[in-house]
C-alpha positions, 0 to 999 in steps of 0.5 A, a space after each residue: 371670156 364669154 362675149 355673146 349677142 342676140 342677132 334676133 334681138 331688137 336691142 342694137 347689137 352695139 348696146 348688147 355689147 356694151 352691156 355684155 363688157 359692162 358686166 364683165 368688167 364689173 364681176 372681175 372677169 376683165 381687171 383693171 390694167 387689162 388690155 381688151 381684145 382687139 375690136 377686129 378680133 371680136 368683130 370676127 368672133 361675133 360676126 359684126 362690124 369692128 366699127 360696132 365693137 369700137 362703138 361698145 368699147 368707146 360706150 366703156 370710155 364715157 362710162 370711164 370704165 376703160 381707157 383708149 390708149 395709143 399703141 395698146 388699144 382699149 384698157 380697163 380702168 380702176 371701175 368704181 361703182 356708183 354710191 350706193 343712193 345711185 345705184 339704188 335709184 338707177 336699180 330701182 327704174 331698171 326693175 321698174 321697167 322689168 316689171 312692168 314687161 312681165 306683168 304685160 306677159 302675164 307673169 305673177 309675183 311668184 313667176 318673177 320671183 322664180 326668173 329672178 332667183 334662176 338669173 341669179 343663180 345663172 350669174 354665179 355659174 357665168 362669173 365662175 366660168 373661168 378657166 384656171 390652170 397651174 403650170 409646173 415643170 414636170 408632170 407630177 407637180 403640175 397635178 399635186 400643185 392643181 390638187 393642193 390649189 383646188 382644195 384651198 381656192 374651191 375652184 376647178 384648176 388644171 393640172 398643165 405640165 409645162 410640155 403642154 402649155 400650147 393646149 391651153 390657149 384659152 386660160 384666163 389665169 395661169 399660177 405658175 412657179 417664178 422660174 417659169 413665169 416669164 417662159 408662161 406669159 410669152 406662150 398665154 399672152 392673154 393670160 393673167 399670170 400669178 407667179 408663186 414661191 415653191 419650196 422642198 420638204 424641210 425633212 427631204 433637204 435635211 437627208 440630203 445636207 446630212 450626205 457627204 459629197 463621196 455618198 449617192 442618192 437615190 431619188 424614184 419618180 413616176 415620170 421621168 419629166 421631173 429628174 431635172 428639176 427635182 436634182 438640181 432642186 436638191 442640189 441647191 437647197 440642200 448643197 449636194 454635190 454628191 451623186 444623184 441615181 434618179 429611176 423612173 418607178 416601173 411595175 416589177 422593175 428588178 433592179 430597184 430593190 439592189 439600187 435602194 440598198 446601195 444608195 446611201 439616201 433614198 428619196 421618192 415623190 408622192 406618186 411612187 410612195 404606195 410601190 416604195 414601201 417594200 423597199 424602204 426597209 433596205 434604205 439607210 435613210 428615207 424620205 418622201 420629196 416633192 415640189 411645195 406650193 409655199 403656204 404663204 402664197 396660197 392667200 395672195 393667189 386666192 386674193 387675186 383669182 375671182 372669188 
C-alpha cells in the first residue's frame, strides 16, 4: 500500500496521514478486518514520529473507520460512507474551497476541468497498484493459473511457484490452491489469502480410472517440480494404483519415443503439447493433463479482489 506525505507541505503531517488511510480505506485497498500496519513501522518508513502516526490512526477511529484493539493494534472497520445528501454537502464545500485556490492561481474553466480529469485518471491507476500473485506447487500451474486469472479478472497477476514465495513479500492478495493456503499465510502474513478449488481435466481422470493396476502411465512435464503433485493428483481422483514413469521433456531426448510405446497411457501437460505431437501416434491412449482453476471459484475470487 502506498502511504506517502508532503514534508514541504504546510498541511500538518498527521492530517496528511489521515487523509492518505482515509482514502485507502474507502477504495478498498485496506478491507474491513485488516490489521493496519504498526504505528512504528510506518513511522520508520515515512520518517516521522510513531506518535504522529497514532494521532492519524486515532483521527480513523473518531471517523469510526477503524478500531483500537488490545493485542491487535488498530483494525478496519465495516466503512460505510455518508448518505448521499451528506456527501454532496460536504463535496460541494471541498470544491468550493478548490475552486477558489485555482482561480487565485489564475486557472480558468477549462484548466480546472483538465486537472481535475488527469486526478481522476491518476485515481484509477493508484487504486489498481495492487499487486496480486497466484501461487501453486510447481511451476507450470503457477503460470497456466496467473495466465487463466488474468484474462478473467483484467488484472496483472504473478505467476509464483511456491519455491518462490519469499520474493514476494510485498503482495497485497495471494490466490492459491486450499492445500497450500495455510503454508502461504505463514510466509505473507500481510497478505490477504484467497483460497480456490482446483481440479484435473474430466478426460485425463477418465484415461487413468480406465488403467489396470498391473499397467504404466507415462506422464511428460516441462519441469520437474510438478512430478509429485501431478501423480499423486492422478492417483486420487482417478484411484490409480498402478505405475507412473514421469520424465521431464528435454530437446532430443532419445529415450522418449521407446518410453511412449511402452506405456499403456500417455499423459503430458500444456507446456510439452507442441514436442509431444510426434509421438502421440505410438501411445495407445493419450491425453493432455493440467491442474484447473475451478470455473466455479473464478466469480468468488473476482468478488473479493479490487475491481
Amino acid at each position: 500500500m502506498k502511504l506517502e506525505i508532503d514534508h514541504t507541505s504546510s498541511t500538518p503531517v498527521s492530517e496528511q496521514l489521515l487523509e492518505r488511510l482515509r482514502f485507502l480505506i474507502a477504495t478498498g485497498q485496506f478491507a474491513a478486518g485488516e490489521r493496519l500496519p504498526s504505528t512504528r513501522s510506518v513511522a520508520q518508513q515515512l520518517g516521522i514520529s510513531f506518535h504522529t502516526v497514532r494521532k492519524a490512526y486515532q483521527g480513523l477511529v473518531a471517523a469510526g473507520m477503524a478500531a483500537a484493539r488490545r493485542g491487535s493494534g488498530f483494525v478496519v472497520t465495516d466503512y460505510q460512507p455518508a448518505d448521499r445528501h451528506d456527501r454532496l454537502e460536504q463535496g460541494a464545500e471541498i470544491v468550493a474551497r478548490a475552486v477558489e485556490a485555482l482561480v487565485t492561481l489564475g486557472l480558468d474553466e477549462a484548466e480546472m476541468e483538465y486537472l481535475l480529469q488527469e486526478r481522476l485518471s491518476q485515481l484509477d491507476q493508484e487504486t489498481e497498484d495492487v499487486k496480486i500473485i497466484f501461487v501453486a506447487s510447481f511451476t507450470e500451474f503457477a503460470e497456466s493459473g496467473a495466465r487463466r486469472l488474468a484474462e478473467y479478472l483484467g488484472l496483472t497477476v504473478d505467476a509464483v511457484p511456491l519455491s518462490m514465495l519469499e520474493a514476494h513479500q510485498d503482495a497485497d492478495y495471494a490466490v492459491v490452491p486450499f492445500p497450500i493456503a495455510r503454508s502461504v499465510q505463514k510466509e505473507l502474513p500481510r497478505a490477504d489469502i484467497v483460497g480456490v478449488r482446483t481440479q484435473l481435466p474430466a478426460a485425463a481422470i477418465e484415461v487413468a480410472a480406465r488403467l489396470f493396476d498391473h499397467e504404466t502411465l507415462l506422464l511428460v512435464v516441462r519441469y520437474a517440480d510438478a512430478i509429485p503433485a501431478l501423480s499423486r493428483r492422478l492417483r486420487n481422483d482417478a484411484g490409480f494404483s498402478g505405475q507412473i514413469i514421469a520424465v521431464v521433456m528435454e530437446e532430443g531426448d532419445p529415450r522418449l519415443g521407446s518410453l511412449v510405446r511402452q506405456a499403456d497411457a500417455v499423459m503430458y501437460t500444456p507446456e510439452t503439447a507442441r514436442r509431444m505431437r510426434v509421438h502421440l501416434t505410438a501411445a495407445p491412449s493419450h491425453q493432455e493433463v493440467e491442474l484447473l482453476i475451478a470455473p466455479s471459484e473464478l466469480d468468488r475470487v473476482r468478488a473479493v479482489l479490487p475491481n
